[in-house]
C-alpha positions in Angstrom: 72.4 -40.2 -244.1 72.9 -42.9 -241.1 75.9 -42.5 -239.6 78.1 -46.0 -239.2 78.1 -48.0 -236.2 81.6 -46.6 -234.9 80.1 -43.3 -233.8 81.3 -43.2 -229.8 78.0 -41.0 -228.5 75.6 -42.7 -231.2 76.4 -46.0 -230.2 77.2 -44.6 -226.0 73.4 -43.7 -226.0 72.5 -47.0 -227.4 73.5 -48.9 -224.8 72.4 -46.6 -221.9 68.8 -46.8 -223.6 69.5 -50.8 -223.1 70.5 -50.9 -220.0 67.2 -49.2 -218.8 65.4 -51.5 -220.3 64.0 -54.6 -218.4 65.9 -57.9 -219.1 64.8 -59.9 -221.9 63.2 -62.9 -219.7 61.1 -60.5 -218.2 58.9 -59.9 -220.9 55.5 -61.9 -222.0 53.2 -61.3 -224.5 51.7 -57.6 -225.5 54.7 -56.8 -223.5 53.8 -57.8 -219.7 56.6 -57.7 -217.5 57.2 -61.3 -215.7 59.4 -61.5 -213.0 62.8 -60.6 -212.8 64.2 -62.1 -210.4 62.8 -64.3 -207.4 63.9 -66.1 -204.2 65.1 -69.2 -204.8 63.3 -72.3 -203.2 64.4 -72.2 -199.8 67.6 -73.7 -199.0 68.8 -72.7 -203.0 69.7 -68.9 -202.6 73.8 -68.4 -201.2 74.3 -65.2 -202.3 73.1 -61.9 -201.5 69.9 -61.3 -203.2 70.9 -57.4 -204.3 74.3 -58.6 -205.9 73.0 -61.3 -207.6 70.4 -59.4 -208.8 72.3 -56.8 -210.5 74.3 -59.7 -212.0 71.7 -61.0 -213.3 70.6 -57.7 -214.7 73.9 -56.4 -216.1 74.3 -59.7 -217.7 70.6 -60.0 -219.3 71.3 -56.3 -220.4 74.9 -57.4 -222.2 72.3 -60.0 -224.5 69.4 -57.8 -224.8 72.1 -55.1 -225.9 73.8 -58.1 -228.5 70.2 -59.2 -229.8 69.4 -55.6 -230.8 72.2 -54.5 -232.3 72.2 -57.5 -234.4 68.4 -56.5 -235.5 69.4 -52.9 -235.5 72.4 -54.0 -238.3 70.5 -55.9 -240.4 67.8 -53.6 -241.1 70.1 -51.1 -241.8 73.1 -53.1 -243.5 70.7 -56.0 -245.1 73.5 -57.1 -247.5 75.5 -60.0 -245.6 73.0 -59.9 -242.6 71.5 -63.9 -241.7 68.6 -63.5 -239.3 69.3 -65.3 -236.1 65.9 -67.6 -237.0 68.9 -68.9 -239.4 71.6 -69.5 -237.5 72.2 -71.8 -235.2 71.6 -70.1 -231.4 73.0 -70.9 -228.4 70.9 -70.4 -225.0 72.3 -67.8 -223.1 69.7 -66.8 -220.8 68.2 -70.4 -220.7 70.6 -71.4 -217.2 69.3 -67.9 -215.6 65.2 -68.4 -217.0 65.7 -72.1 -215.6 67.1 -71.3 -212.5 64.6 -68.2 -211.5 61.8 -69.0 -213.1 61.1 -72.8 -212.9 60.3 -73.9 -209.6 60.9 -77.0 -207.7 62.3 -78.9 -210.7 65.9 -79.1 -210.3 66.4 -82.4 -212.3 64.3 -81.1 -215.2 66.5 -78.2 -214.9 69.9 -80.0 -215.1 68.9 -82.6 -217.6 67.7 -79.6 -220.1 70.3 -77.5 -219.4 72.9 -79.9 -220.1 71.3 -81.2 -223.3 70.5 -78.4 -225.3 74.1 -77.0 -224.5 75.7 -80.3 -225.5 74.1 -80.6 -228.7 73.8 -77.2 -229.6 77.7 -76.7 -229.1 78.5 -79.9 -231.8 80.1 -78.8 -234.3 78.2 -81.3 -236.7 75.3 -83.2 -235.0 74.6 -87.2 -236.6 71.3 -87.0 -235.2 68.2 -84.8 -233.6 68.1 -84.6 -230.0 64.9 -85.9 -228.6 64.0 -85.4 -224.6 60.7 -86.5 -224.0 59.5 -84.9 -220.7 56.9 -86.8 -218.3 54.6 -86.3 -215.1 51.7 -84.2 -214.3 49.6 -81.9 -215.6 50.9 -78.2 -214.4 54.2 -79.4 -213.2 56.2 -77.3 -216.1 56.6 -79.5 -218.9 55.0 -76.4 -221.7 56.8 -74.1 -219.4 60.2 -75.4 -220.0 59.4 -76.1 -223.8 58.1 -72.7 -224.0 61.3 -71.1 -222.0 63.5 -73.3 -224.8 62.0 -71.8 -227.8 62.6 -68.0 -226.1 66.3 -68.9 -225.7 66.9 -70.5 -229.3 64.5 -67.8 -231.1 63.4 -64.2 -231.0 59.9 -64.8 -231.9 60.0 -67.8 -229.4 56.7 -70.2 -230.2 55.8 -67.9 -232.8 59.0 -68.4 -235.1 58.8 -69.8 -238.3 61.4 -72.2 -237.0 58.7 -73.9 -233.8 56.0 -75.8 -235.0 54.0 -77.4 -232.0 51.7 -80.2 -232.6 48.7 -81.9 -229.9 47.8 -84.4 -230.5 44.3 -84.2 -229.6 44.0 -81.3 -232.1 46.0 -81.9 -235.2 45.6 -85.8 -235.5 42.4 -86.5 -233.5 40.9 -89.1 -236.0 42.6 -92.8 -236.2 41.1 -93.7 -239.7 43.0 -90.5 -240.9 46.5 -91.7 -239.7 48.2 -92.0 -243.6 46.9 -87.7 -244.5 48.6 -87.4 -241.2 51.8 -88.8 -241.5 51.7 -87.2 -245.0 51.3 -84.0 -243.1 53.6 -84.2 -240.5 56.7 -85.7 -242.3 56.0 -82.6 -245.1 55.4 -80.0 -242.3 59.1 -81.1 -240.9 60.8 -81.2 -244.2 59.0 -78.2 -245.2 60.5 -76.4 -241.7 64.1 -77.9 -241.8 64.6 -76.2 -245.3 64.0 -73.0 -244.1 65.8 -73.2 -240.9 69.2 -73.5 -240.1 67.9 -74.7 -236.7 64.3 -76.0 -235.4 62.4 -76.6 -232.8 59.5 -79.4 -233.1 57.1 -79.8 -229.8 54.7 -83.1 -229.6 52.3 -82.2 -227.0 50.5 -85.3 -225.6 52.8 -87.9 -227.0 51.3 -90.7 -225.3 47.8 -89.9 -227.1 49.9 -89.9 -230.5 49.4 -93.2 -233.1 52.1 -95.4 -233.6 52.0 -95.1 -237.0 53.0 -91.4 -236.6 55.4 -92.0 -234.2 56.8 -94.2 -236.8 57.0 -91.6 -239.0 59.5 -89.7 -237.2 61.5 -92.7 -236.9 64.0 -91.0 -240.1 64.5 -87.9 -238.1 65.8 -89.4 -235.1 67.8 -91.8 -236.7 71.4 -91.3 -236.2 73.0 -90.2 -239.8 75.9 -92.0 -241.2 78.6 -89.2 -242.0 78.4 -90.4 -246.2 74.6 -89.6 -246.1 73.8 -86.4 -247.6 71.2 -85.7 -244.8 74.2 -85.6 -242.2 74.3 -82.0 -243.3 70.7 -81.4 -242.7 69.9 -78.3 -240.0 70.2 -78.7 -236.4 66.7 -80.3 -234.9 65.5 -80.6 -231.6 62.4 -82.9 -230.8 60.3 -82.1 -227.3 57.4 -84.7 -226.4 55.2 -83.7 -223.4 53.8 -86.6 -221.6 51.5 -87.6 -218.6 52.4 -91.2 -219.0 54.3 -92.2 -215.8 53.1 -89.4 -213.9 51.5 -91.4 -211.3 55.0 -93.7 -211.3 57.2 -90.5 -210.3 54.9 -88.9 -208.0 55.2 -92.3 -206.2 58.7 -92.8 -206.1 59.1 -89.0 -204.7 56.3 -89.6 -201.7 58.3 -92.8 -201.0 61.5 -90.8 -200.3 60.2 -88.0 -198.8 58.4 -89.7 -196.1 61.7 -91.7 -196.1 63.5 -88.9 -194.8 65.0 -87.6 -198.2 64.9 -83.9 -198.7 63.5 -83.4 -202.2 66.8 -81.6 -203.4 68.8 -84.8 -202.9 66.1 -86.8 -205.2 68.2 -87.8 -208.2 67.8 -89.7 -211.5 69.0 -92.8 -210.4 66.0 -93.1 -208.3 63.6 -92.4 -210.5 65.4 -93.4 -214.1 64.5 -97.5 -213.7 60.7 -96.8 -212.5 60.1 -94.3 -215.0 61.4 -96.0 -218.0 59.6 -99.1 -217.1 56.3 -97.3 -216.6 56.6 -96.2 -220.0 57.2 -99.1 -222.0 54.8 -101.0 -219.3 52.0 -98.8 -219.8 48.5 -100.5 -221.7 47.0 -97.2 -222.4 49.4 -95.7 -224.8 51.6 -97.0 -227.9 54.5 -94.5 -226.8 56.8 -97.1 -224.4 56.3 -99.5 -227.7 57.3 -97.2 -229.9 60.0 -97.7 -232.4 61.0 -94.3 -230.5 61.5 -95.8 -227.2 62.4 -99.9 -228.2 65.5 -98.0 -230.9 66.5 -95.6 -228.0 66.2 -93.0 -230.7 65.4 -90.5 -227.2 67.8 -89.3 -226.2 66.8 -88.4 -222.6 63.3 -89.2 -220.1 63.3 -86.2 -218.0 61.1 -86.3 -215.0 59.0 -83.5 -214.3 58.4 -83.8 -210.2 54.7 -82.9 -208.4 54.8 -79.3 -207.0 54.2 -79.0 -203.3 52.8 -75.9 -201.4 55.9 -73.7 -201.4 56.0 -74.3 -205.3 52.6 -72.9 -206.2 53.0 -70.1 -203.8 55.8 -69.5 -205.9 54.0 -69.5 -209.1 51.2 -67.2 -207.6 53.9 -65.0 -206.9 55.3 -65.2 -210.8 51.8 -64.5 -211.9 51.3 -61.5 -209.8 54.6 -60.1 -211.0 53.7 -60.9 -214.9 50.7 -58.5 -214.9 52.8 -56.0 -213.0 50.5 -56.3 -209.9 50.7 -55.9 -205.8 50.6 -59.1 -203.9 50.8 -60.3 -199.8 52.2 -63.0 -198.4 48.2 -63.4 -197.2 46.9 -63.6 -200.9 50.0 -66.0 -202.4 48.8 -68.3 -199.4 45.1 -68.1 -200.2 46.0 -69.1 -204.1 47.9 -71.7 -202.7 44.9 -73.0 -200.3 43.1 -73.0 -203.7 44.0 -76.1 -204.6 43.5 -79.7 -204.4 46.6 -81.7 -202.8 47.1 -85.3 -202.5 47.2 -88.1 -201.2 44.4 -87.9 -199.3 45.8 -88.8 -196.3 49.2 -86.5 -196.7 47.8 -84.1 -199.0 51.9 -82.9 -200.3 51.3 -82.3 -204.1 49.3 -80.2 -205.6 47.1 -82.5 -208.2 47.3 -79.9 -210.8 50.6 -78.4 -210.6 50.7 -74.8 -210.9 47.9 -75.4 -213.6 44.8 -72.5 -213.2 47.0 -70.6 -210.8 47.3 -67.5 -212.8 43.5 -67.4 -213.1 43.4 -67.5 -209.3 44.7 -64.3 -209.1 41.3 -62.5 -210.5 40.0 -63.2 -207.1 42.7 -60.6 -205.7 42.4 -58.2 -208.4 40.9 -54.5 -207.3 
């Protein structure tokens, strides 16, 4: 017979077993360990790097410990339990995943932060929140949606409560655009009925028809407090872009060579150019969107070009994820790897971090 929860050494070895384990951020697919803890970009780091560290860790160990007892309990005492795909989550370790393990995207990192706390700690949302990220390929935009779904779910992309979409893939044929709207509008409904909370992710949103776009017009509209679907689950709506990626990484080499450090880049630099480059742009529906011309998005969140320092950091990251040695020699040869541009100052890498974590094969025994 299991013995209740209130058993002192039961529940004392518990958390000791916890406590050993790695933190919950740490860990990728089949179990891989990804980095724990990093340097900041320099400049960002003003504490000491061992008491931070063991911050960090005591305080990933407190959720890890919370997550697991809560699967531990409902498994055991079924009657009562709601799985945490059903309730609504808030993101705990998203500030600490942001902060350690995005790199040199600090207005991304606010502008995330900020707006999956806010709407997530409403006590009844009238609407979805929509953030539509843009720039270049590589520069973190899958990363950051991938880090959100972690945070909200414990099966992350793989919960029944995430459904991406590409473009590309799922709707690649124009003349089928009805069967698709068909598909998508039932593929949300279907999703929102069996989550209390859900996660949708638009990959290549400028590549998307309009008439789909339109379709998602009723779940961004804000609800009117009489209308039965105000009580409809919490919903978050992520499109990843490349449209305006050439406008930001513009704007940034502008201010650099200016004499701006990129850490004092903010959104009211690059909020008027990017907007305008979306609804300006001839090779995509997106900017003329209902979407975009209802400002039913809530927030355009500019995803910088990654310099040198930034890919060395990623090299590093993917090193640490398969649980392998590195040198300062080999990040630096990764690094070298890559195409940067312009031409003339050759400062961002054209790719991102994009292919970097296939680089390291080269350095493999």
């Amino acid at each position: 017979m299991l013995r209740g929860p209130r058993s002192p050494l039961w529940l004392l070895l518990l958390l000791l077993l916890l406590l050993l384990l790695p933190p919950p951020g740490t860990w990728g697919d089949g179990g891989r360990a990804r980095p724990r803890e990093g340097a900041e970009e320099a400049g960002e780091a003003g504490s000491c790097p061992a008491f931070q560290g063991l911050r960090e860790r005591l305080r990933a160990a407190g959720a890890l410990c919370r997550r697991y007892w809560a699967l531990f309990s409902c498994r055991v005492w079924p009657e009562g339990c709601r799985q945490d795909e059903e309730e609504p989550a808030r993101p705990l370790g998203l500030e600490a995943d942001l902060r350690v393990r995005l790199h040199g995207q600090h207005l991304a990192r606010e502008l995330v932060l900020t707006a999956a706390r806010g709407y997530l700690e409403l006590p009844q949302p009238d609407k979805a929140l929509a953030l539509s990220f843009h720039g270049w390929s590589g520069t973190g935009k899958n990363f950051v949606a991938r880090m959100l779904a972690e945070n909200l779910y414990r099966d992350g992309l793989r919960s029944d409560c995430v459904k991406v979409f590409i473009a590309t893939l799922h709707f690649p044929h124009h003349k089928y655009v009805d069967l698709y709207q068909e598909q998508l509008a039932g593929q949300i409904r279907k999703t929102q009925e069996h989550c209390h909370q859900t996660l949708f992710i638009l990959d290549e949103a400028e590549k998307l028809h309009p008439g789909l776009l339109e379709a998602l017009r009723p779940h961004l509209e804000r609800q009117a407090p009489e209308n039965p679907r105000a009580k409809s689950p919490r919903t978050i709506f992520l499109f990843l872009s490349n449209l305006a990626g050439n406008i930001i990484n513009e704007v940034v080499l502008n201010l650099l060579k200016a004499g701006w450090s990129r850490e004092e880049i903010g959104m009211e630099h690059l909020e008027p150019q990017l907007q305008a480059g979306i609804v300006e742009a001839t090779d995509s529906g997106f900017g003329h969107s209902c979407l975009v011309k209802e400002n039913l998005i809530d927030f355009f969140i500019p995803f910088l070009p990654l310099e040198y320092r930034h890919v060395r950091l990623c090299a590093r990251d993917a090193f640490l994820s398969q649980e392998l040695l590195y040198t300062e020699e080999a990040l630096d040869e990764i690094a070298k790897m890559m195409v940067y541009v312009p031409k003339e100052e050759q400062l961002f890498s054209s790719r991102g971090c994009k292919s970097v974590s296939q680089r390291i094969n080269y350095f493999m025994p």
